[in-house]
C-alpha positions as CSV (number, residue, x, y, z in Angstrom):
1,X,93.0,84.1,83.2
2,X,95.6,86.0,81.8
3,X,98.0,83.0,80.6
4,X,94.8,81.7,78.5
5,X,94.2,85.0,77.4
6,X,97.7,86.3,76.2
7,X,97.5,85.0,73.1
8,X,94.2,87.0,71.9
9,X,94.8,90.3,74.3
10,X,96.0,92.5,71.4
11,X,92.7,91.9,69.3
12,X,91.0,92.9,72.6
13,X,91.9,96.2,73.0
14,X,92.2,98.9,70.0
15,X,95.7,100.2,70.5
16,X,96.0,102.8,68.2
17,X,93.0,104.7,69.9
18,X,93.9,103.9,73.3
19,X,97.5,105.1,72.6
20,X,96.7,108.2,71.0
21,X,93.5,109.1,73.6
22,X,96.6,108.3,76.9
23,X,100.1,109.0,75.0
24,X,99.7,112.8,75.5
25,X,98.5,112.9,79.1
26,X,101.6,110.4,80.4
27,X,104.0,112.0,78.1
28,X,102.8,115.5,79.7
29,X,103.6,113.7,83.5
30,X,107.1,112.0,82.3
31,X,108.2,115.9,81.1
32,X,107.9,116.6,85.1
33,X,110.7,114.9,85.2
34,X,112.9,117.0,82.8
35,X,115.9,116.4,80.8
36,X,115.7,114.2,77.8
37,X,113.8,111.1,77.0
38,X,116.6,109.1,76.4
39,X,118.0,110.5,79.8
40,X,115.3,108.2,82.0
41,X,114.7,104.8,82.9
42,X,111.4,104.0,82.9
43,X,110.0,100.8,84.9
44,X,106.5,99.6,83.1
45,X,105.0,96.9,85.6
46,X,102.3,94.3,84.6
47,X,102.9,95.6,81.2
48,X,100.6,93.3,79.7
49,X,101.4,92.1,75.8
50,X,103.8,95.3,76.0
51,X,102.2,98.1,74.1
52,X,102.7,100.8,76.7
53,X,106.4,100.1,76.8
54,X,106.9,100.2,72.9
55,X,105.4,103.6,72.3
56,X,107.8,104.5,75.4
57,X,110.4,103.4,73.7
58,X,110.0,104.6,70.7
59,X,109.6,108.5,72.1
60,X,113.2,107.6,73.4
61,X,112.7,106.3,77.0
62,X,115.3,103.3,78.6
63,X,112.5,101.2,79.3
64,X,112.2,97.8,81.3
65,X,108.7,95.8,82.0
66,X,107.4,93.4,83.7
67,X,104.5,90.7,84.0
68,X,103.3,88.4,86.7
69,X,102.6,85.8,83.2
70,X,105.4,84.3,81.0
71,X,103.0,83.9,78.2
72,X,102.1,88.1,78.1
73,X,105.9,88.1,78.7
74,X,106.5,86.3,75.4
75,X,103.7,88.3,73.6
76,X,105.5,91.3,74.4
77,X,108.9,90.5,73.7
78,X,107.5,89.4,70.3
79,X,106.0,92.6,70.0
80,X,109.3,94.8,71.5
81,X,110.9,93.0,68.2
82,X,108.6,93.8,65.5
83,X,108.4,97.3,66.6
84,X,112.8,97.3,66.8
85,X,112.9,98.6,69.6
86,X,114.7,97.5,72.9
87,X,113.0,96.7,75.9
88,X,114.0,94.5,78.9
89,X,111.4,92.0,80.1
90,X,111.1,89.8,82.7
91,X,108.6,87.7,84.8
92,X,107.8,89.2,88.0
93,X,104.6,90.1,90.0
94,X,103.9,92.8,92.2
95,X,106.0,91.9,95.6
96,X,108.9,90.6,93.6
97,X,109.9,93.3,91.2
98,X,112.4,95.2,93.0
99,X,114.5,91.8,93.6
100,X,114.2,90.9,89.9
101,X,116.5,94.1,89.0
102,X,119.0,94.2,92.0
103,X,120.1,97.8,92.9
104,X,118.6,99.2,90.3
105,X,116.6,102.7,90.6
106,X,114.1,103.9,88.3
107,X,113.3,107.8,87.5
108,X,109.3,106.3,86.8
109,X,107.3,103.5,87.7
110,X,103.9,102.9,85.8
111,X,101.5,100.8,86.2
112,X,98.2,100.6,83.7
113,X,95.5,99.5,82.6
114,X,93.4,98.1,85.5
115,X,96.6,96.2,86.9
116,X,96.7,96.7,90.4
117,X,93.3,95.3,91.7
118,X,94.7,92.0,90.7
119,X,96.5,92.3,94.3
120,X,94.5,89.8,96.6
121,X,94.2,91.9,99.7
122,X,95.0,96.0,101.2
123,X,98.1,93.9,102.7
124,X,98.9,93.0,99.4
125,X,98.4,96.4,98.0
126,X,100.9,98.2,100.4
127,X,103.0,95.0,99.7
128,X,103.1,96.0,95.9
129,X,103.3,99.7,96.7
130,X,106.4,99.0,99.0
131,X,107.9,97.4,95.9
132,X,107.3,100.2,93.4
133,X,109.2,102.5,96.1
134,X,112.1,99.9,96.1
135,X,112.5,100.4,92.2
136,X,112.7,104.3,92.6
137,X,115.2,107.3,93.5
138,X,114.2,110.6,95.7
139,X,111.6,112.6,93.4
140,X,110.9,109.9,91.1
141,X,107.4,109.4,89.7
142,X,104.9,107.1,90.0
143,X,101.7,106.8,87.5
144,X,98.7,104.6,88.2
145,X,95.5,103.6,86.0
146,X,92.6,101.8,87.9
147,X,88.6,101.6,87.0
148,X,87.1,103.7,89.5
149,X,85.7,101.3,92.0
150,X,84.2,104.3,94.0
151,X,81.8,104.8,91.3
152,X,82.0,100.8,90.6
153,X,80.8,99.9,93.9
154,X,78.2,101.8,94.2
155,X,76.1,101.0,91.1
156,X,77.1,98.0,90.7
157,X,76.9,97.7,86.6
158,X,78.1,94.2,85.7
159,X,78.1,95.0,82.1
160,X,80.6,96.4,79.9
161,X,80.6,97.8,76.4
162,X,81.7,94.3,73.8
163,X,84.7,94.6,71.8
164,X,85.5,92.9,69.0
165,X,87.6,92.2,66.1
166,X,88.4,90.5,62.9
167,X,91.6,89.1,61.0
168,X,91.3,87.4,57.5
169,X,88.6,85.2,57.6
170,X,87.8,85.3,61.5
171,X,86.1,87.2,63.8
172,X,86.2,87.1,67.5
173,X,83.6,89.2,70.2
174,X,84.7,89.8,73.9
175,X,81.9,90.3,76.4
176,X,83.4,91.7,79.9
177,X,81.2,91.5,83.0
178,X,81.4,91.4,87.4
179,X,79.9,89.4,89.6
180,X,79.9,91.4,92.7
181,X,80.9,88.4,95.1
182,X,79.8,88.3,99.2
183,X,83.2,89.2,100.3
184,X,83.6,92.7,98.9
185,X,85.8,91.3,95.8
186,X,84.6,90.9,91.9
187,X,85.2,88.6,89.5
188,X,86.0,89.8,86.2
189,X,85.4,87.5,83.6
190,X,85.5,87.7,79.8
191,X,83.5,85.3,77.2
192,X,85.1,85.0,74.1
193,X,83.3,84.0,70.6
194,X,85.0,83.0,67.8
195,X,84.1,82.1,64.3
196,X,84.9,81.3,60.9
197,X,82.4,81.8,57.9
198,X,80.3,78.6,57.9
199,X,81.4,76.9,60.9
200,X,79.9,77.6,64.3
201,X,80.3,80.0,67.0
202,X,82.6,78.8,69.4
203,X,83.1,79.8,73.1
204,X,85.3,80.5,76.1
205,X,85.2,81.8,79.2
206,X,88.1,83.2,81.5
207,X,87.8,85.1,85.1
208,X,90.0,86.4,87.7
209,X,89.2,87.7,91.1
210,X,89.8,92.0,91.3
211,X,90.0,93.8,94.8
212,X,88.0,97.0,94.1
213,X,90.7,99.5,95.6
214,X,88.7,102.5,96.5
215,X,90.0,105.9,96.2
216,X,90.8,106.3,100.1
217,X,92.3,102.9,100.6
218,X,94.6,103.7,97.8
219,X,95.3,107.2,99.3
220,X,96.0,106.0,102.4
221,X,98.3,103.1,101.1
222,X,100.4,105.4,98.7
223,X,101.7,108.0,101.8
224,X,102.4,104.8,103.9
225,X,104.5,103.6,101.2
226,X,106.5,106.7,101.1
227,X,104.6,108.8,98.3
228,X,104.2,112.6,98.1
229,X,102.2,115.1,96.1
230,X,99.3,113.0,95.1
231,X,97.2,113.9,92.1
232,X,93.9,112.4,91.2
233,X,92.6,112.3,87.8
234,X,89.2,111.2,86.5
235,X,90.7,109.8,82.9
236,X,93.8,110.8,80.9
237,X,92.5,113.5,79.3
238,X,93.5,114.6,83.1
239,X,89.9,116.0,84.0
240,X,89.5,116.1,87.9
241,X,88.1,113.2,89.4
242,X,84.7,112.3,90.5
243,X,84.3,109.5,93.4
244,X,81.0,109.4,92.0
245,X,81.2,110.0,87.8
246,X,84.8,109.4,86.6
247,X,85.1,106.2,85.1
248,X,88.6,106.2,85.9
249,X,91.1,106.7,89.2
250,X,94.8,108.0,87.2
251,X,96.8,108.9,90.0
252,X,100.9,110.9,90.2
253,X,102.9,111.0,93.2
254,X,106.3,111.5,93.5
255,X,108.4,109.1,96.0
256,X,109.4,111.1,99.2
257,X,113.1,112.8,98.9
């Protein structure tokens, strides 16, 4: 999905309102860590077209990121250099990160936006855990952002709010959806129209398959991976979370001493 999609991912989201409505809450976390911005390496995995990681950068952070797709990879890197600011990037999905930056330790690891329920399987999800622990020192801090697929689960909404967007003389609308599938997973898909004044609407549809971690799995799978001091947040305005109301899982721990 996502090597289709790279291309058009930025007019998909609104970063300037995303940025502003998380920035504070995962600035507030990263201060746990004391000292200095510039004092901290900060490890930004599936980082997507790279957003997160430039407005990290630019508050000072020594940031590196990571995507499982060379073509978000390229986005970002594009994106790292408009903004002048300097980022490492490389391909690398969750398993495989660690290895891709030998004996190196990281004083954060973050990973947003929905990322992780990309992993295939629970095996997969302690596999990718395991890895973030590789990546970090005693006491360092791990964020994650997930739908929560407590609340998902048990409704079962397929529908989400459109998006859209416009440049020049086009116009694009993204429709999200689920299909709840037999075995417990969901595919997410997105159907994309695009436009230009007096031509025709034009199509395209892209899916991947999500595993719907639910709030004890991922519990459970975080203290076997070595993590302490769990928090659970409902959204990053850092409200308490709801199994049955939040719409999202945010989750701190620190990796064991």
């Amino acid at each position: 999905m996502y090597d289709k999609f790279a291309s058009l991912y930025d007019f998909f989201v609104n970063w300037k309102s995303r940025l502003a409505f998380e920035l504070p809450f995962i600035q507030e976390q990263l201060a746990l860590l004391g000292g200095s911005p510039e004092e901290h390496k900060l490890m930004d995995t599936a980082c997507g077209t790279g957003q997160h990681a430039i407005a990290l950068a630019r508050l000072g952070y020594q940031v590196s990121a990571t995507d499982l797709y060379p073509q978000m990879v390229s986005v970002a890197n594009t994106n790292a250099l408009a903004a002048d600011v300097k980022i490492r990037f490389k391909t690398a999905g969750f398993g495989s990160i660690a290895p891709a930056f030998p004996g190196e330790q990281f004083d954060a690891v973050l990973c947003l936006g929905n990322s992780l329920p990309h992993v295939n399987s629970l095996s997969d999800l302690q596999r990718a855990l395991q890895d973030f622990a590789a990546l970090m020192g005693p006491g360092a801090l791990l964020l994650l952002q997930q739908r929560n697929f407590d609340a998902v689960m048990q409704a079962k909404n397929r529908f989400m709010e459109p998006q859209t967007h416009s440049s020049g003389d086009q116009e694009w609308v993204f429709f999200r959806f689920y299909d709840f599938e037999p075995n417990g997973k969901i595919q997410f898909s997105v159907m994309t129209l695009t436009r230009r004044p007096g031509s025709p609407w034009e199509s395209a549809l892209t899916s991947t398959i999500l595993l719907p971690i639910l709030s004890g799995d991922l519990r459970a799978a975080l203290e076997l991976a070595g993590f302490q001091d769990l928090r659970f947040y409902g959204n990053m305005k850092g409200e308490a979370y709801d199994s049955a109301a939040s719409g999202d899982l945010i989750v701190v721990a620190r990796k064991n001493a």
